[in-house]
Each structure stands twice: as structure tokens, then as C-alpha cells.
C-alpha positions as CSV (number, residue, x, y, z in Angstrom):
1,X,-76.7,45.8,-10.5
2,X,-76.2,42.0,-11.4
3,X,-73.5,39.8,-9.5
4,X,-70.8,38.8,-11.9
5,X,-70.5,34.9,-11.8
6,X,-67.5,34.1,-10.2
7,X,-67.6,30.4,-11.6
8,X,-68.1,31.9,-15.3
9,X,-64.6,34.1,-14.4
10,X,-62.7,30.8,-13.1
11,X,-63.5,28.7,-16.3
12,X,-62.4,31.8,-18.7
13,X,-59.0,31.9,-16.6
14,X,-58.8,27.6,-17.1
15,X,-59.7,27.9,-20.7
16,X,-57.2,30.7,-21.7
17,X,-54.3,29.2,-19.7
18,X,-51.5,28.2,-22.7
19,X,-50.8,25.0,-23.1
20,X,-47.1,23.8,-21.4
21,X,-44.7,21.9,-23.5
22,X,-42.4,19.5,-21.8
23,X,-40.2,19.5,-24.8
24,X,-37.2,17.5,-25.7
25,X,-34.3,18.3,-28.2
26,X,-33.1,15.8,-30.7
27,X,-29.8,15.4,-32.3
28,X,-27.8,13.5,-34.4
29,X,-25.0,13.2,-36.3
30,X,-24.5,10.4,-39.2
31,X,-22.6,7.3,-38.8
32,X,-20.9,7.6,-42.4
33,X,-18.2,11.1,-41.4
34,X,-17.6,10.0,-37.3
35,X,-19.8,12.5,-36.2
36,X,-19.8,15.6,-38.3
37,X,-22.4,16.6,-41.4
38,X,-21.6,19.4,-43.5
39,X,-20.6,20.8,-40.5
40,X,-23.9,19.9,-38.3
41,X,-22.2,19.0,-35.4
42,X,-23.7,18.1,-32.4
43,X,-23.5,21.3,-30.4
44,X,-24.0,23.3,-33.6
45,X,-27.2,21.5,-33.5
46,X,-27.8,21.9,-30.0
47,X,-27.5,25.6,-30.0
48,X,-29.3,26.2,-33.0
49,X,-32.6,24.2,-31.2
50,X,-32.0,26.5,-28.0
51,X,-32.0,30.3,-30.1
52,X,-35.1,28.5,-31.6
53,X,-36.9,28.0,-27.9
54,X,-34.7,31.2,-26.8
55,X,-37.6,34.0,-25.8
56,X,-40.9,31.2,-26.6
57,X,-43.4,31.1,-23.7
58,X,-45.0,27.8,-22.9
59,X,-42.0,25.9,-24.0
60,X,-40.2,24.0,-20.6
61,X,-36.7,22.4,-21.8
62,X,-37.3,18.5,-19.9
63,X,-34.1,17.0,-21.7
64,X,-31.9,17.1,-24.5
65,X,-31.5,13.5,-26.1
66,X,-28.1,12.7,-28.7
67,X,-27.6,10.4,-31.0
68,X,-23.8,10.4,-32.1
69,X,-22.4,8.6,-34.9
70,X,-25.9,6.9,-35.9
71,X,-27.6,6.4,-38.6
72,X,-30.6,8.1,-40.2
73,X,-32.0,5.1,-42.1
74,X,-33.3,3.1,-39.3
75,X,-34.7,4.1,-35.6
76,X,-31.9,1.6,-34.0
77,X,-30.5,4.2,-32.1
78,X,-30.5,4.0,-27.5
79,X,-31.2,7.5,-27.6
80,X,-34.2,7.8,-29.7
81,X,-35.3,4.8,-28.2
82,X,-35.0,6.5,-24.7
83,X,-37.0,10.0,-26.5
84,X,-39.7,7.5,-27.9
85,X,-40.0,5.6,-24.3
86,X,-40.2,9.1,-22.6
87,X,-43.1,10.4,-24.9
88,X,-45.3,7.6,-25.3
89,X,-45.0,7.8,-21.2
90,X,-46.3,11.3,-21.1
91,X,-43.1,12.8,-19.7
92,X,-42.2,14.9,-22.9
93,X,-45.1,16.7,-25.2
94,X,-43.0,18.2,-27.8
95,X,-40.0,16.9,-29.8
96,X,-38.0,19.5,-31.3
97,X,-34.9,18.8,-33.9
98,X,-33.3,20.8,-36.5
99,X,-34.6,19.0,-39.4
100,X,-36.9,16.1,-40.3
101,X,-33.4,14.2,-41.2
102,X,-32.4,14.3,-38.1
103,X,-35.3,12.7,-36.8
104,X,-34.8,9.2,-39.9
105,X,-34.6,9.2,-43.5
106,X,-36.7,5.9,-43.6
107,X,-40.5,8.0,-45.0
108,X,-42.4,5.4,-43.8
109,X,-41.5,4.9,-40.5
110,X,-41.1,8.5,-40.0
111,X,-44.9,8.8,-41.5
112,X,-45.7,6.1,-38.8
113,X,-44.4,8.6,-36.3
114,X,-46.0,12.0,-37.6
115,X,-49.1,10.4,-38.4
116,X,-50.1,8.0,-36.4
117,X,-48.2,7.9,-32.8
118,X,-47.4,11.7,-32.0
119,X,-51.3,12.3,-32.3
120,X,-52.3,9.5,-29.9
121,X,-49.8,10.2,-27.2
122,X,-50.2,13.7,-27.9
123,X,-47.1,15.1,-28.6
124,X,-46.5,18.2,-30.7
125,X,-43.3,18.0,-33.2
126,X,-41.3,21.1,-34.9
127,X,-38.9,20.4,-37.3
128,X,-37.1,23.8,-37.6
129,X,-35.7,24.5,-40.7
130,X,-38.4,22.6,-42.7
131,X,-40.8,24.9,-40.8
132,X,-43.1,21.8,-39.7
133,X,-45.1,22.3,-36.2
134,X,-47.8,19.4,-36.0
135,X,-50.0,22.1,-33.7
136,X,-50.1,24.6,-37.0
137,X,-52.8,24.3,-39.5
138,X,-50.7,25.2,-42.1
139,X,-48.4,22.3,-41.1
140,X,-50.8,19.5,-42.6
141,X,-49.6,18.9,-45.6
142,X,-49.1,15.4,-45.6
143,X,-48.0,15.2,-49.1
144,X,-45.4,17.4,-48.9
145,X,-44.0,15.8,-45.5
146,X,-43.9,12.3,-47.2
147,X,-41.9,14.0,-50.4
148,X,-39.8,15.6,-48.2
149,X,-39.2,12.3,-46.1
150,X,-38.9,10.0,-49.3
151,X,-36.3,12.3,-50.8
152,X,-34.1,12.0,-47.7
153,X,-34.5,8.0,-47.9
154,X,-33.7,7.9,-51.5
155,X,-31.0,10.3,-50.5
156,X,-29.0,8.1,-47.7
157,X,-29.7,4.7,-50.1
158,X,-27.4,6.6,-52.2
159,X,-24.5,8.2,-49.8
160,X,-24.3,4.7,-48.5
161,X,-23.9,3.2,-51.9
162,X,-21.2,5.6,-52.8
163,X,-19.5,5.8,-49.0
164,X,-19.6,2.0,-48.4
165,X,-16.9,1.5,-50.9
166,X,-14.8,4.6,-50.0
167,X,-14.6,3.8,-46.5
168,X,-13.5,0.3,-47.0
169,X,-10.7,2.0,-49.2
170,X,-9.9,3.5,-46.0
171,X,-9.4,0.9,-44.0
172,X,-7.9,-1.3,-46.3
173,X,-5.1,1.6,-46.2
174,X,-5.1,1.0,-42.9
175,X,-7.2,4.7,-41.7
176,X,-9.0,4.3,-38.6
177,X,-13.1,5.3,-39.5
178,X,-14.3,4.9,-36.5
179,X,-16.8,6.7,-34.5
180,X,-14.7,7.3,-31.2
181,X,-11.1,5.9,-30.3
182,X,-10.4,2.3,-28.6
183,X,-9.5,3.0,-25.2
184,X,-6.0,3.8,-24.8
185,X,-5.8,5.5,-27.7
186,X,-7.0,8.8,-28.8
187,X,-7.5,10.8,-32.7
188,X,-4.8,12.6,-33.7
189,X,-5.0,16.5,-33.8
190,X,-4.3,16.4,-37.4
191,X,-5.6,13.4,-38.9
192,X,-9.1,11.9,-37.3
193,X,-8.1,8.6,-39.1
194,X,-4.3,8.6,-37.2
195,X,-4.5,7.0,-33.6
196,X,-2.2,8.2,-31.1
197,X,-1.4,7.0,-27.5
198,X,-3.3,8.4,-24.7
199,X,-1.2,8.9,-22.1
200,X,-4.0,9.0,-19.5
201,X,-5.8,5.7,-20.3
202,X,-2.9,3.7,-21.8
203,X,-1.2,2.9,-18.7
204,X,-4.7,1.6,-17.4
205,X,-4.2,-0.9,-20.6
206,X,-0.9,-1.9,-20.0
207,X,-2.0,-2.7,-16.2
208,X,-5.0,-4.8,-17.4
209,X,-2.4,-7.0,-19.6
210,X,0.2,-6.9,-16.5
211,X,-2.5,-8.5,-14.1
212,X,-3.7,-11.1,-16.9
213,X,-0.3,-12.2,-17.2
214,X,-0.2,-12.2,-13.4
215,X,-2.9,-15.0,-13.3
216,X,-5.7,-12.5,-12.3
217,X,-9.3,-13.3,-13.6
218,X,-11.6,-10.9,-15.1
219,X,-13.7,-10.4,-11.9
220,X,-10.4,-9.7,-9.8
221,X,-8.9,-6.7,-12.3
222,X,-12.7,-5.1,-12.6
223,X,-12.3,-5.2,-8.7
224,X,-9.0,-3.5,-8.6
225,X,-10.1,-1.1,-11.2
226,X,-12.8,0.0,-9.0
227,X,-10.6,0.2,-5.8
228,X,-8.3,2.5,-8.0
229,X,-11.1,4.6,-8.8
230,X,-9.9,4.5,-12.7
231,X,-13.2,5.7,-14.6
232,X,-14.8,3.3,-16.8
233,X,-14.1,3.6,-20.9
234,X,-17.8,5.2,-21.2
235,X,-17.4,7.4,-18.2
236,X,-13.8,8.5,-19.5
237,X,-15.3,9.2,-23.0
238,X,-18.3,11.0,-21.6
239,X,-16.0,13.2,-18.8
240,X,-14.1,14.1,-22.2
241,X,-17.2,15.2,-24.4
242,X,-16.6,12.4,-26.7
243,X,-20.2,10.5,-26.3
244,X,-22.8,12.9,-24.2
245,X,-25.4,10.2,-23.5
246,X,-25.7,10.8,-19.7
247,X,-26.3,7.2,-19.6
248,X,-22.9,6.0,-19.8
249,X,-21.1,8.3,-17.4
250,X,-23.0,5.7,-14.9
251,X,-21.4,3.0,-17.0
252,X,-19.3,0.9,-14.7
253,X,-16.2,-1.8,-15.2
254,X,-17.8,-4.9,-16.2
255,X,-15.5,-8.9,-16.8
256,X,-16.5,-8.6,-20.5
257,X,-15.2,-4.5,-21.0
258,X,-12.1,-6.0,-19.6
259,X,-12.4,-9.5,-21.9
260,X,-12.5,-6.9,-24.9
261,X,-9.8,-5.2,-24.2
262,X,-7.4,-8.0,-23.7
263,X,-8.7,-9.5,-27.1
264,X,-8.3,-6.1,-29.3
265,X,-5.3,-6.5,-31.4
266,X,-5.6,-2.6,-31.8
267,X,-3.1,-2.5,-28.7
268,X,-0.7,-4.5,-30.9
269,X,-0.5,-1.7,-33.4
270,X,-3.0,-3.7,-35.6
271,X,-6.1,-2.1,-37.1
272,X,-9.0,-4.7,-37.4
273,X,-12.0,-3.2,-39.0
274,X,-14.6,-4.4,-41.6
275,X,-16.2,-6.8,-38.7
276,X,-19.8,-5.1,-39.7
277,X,-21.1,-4.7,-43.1
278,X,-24.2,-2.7,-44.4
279,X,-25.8,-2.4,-47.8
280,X,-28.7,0.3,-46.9
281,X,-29.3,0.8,-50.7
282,X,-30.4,-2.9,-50.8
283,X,-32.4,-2.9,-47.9
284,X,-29.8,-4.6,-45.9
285,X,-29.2,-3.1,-42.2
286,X,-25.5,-4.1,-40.2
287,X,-24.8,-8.0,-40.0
288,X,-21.7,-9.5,-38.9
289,X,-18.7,-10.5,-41.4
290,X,-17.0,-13.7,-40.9
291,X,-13.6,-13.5,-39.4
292,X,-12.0,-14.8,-42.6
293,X,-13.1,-11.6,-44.4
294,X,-12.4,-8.4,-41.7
295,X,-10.0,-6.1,-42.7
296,X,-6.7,-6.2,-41.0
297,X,-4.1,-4.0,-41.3
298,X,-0.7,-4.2,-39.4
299,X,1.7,-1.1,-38.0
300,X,-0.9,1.4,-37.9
301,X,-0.1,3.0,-35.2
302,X,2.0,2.5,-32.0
303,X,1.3,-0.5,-30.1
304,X,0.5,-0.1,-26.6
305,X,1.6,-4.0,-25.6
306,X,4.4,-5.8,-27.1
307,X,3.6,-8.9,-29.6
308,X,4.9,-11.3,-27.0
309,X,2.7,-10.1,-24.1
310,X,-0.4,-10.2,-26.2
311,X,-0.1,-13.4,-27.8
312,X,0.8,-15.2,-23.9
313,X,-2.6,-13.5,-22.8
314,X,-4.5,-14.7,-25.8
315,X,-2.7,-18.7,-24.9
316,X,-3.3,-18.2,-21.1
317,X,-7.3,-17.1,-22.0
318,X,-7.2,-20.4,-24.1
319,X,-6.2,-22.6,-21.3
320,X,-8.3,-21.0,-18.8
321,X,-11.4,-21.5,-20.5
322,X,-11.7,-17.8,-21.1
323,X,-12.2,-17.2,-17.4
């Protein structure tokens, strides 16, 4: 009777082992509503991309990586800049998001992406509910990923040529549009474009103007911030499920967080807004507005300082040089 080849056995094991994805989620939510689209929200979005891997062998969840409040139209965005970073290192070989806008609404540089860079550092990516998985033959219809990818360009050039004037209605009414709340200050239940004292993190405000007005410098408050143990604005945000980049719970006081809060009329009861401007239908991505032309709105809320105790820090910031 012939002897089975042991080595022959061996190889037929290596070559019928499955492949193992080390797969990332992606998410995001667009800039334009604060962090909701047509109800996509980011955990909706989350759990959706887990039923998906929910029961799939080979699959081995590294990390989950969240964009909130960012645009689609360009890939400026720290998470997907961290997800990029990650694969082109080899520590993630499968990107998984809920649909190719998710991923950008700019066709070419998502082309870029499917084309040219996920094949050379060999990552595989599903887009869910367009039913595109680069590792299945029936996925390679290039034409029909560019259609799809050029009709969500065309489609963002257009929401932000008829949002761009509706928000600045907004905040020429004096409606908060931002992304999160300034520190001190959270969304009201009722109204997302109302701010309302937080009575947690407005004391921690009023302190910071107390010390200034003391004669403390920047360095000296950050130090008796740390001492107290107060948490950061990122790491208070994060700890509250308002941002979930795991990044900035590690976020620490810094002179200039401290700088910016001390210069933020917002405290005063103002809203200042319109300091950034896009015009993604024109090609044009956010530049700064001159001073002269921001948007600012007075009694929009409850000031967290007095008018007399803000302008004496803004004089005593003067005279010291800003130090």
C-alpha cells in the first residue's frame, strides 16, 4: 500500500485556510444637519455595519473609526486620515461602511481609492447597501461604481448650494448650527439650535475668567485645572458621547484651549458664527472670512460672564502681550 505524502496533506491544509480580515468600520455623519442624515446617525450606522459582520467567519473587528459632523466632499477628515494611515500600514485589510457616501462624494478621489490604492496595499472594501465587495467578481463593474460615485458628487455640489444660504439664514437669526456646543454650554432638549447653560462645565468657565482677572497666566490656570482634575473640553465631550474619536479623551488642557475660551464672546450671550465659508458647488473647500464680515448676533442665549468681566479680560490680554 503507498505512504500518503504527509508534505502533500500540510500544503492542502495551508492552501484551504480562509483568508482573515482585520477589518475596520467607517462612519460618518455630514457636516450640513450637526450630525444626523435622514436619520443615519452614527450608532444607527454603527449597528447596521455589526448585523452585517454579525455570524461572517474570517472577519476580525480591529477598530471602528467615526467621522462626526464632516463632510463627504473632501477626505479632510482626522479619522479617515487615521483608517487610511492604518491600511496603507498593513494593520487593517478590509474597510467596511454603510454606503460608498459614507466613504466621499468626490468620484475621483474615491476612484483613486477603489482603483488604485486598496489593490496595492491589499485591502478588501464592502460598501453594504450598494452591495460592492472588491474580493467579488461580480463587484468589477467600474462603470457603474464611478456613476454611482459621480451622482453622489453632483449630489452634495447641490445640497451645499441650497444649504449654504439656509444656514446663514440661521445664524443671521441668531440659531446656533454648530456641530457640538462651546464648552459651558450645552443643546437644548428641545431646540438643537437653543444653547443652554451646563451646569457642570460653566462653573469651570467662570473660574478660568476669575483666575485671568486674578493676574494668572495661561500656563498657571492649565496647571490648576490639572491639579483639580477638571477633564479637558474633548475629554468632557467624549465621556458624554458627544465626539467618539478615542483620540481626544487623551486630549489634555493646553495655554491656547484656555486662550479660546477667554476670547469666545459666546460666554457673553453673543453668537459669533460665519468665521468659515465654503462654496463646494464652485469647487471652493472652507477658507476663513474676515472679521468685518462674521455673523454676530447678540442675547442669544444666557451669558455665562457678565459684559464687564469679559471686556477687563480682553484689556488685561492686551496689555499683557497676550501672555
Amino acid at each position: 500500500m503507498a505512504r500518503k505524502s504527509r508534505v502533500n496533506k500540510d500544503q492542502n491544509l495551508f492552501l484551504s485556510a480562509p483568508q482573515l480580515y482585520h477589518t475596520a468600520l467607517y462612519i460618518r455623519v455630514s457636516v450640513y444637519n450637526g450630525g444626523k442624515e435622514d436619520g443615519s446617525t452614527i450608532e444607527n450606522q454603527e449597528s447596521h455595519l455589526r448585523s452585517y459582520l454579525s455570524g461572517k467567519c474570517g472577519f476580525i473587528l480591529s477598530s471602528v473609526y467615526i467621522d462626526n459632523g464632516e463632510s463627504g466632499t473632501n477626505f479632510n477628515r482626522s479619522e479617515f486620515e487615521r483608517l487610511i494611515g492604518d491600511a496603507r500600514a498593513g494593520k487593517i485589510n478590509c474597510i467596511i461602511v454603510k454606503d460608498l457616501s459614507r466613504f466621499g462624494r468626490n468620484y475621483i478621489e474615491v476612484g483613486e481609492y477603489l482603483e488604485r490604492f486598496f489593490p496595492l496595499w491589499g485591502v478588501r472594501f464592502i460598501a453594504v447597501n450598494d452591495n460592492y465587495d472588491s474580493a467579488e467578481p461580480n463587484s468589477s463593474d467600474i462603470l457603474r461604481i464611478h456613476l454611482k460615485n459621480l451622482i453622489n458628487d453632483i449630489y452634495a455640489r447641490d445640497i451645499s448650494r441650497k444649504i449654504c444660504p439656509v444656514l446663514r439664514m440661521k445664524q443671521e437669526q441668531g440659531e446656533f448650527i454648530g456641530a457640538w456646543a462651546p464648552y459651558g454650554y450645552q443643546k437644548a432638549e428641545n431646540n438643537k439650535h437653543k444653547l443652554v447653560i451646563d451646569e457642570e462645565t460653566a462653573p469651570v468657565v467662570r473660574g478660568i475668567f476669575t483666575w485671568r482677572l486674578a493676574g494668572w497666566s495661561y500656563q498657571k490656570i492649565v496647571r490648576e485645572l490639572m491639579v483639580q482634575g477638571v477633564p479637558s473640553p474633548s475629554q468632557y465631550r467624549y465621556s458624554k458621547g458627544v465626539i467618539k474619536n478615542e483620540k481626544l479623551s487623551l486630549a489634555i488642557w493646553k495655554p491656547t484651549t484656555v486662550m479660546r475660551i477667554l476670547s469666545n464672546r459666546v460666554y457673553q450671550g453673543y453668537l459669533v458664527q460665519g468665521k468659515k465659508r465654503a462654496a463646494l458647488w464652485d469647487g471652493k473647500l472652507q477658507a476663513a472670512v474676515p472679521a468685518e464680515d462674521w455673523i454676530v448676533v447678540s442675547g442669544c442665549h444666557e451669558p455665562i460672564v457678565g459684559d464687564d468681566v469679559f471686556e477687563e479680560v480682553q484689556i488685561l490680554r492686551n496689555c499683557k502681550g497676550g501672555r
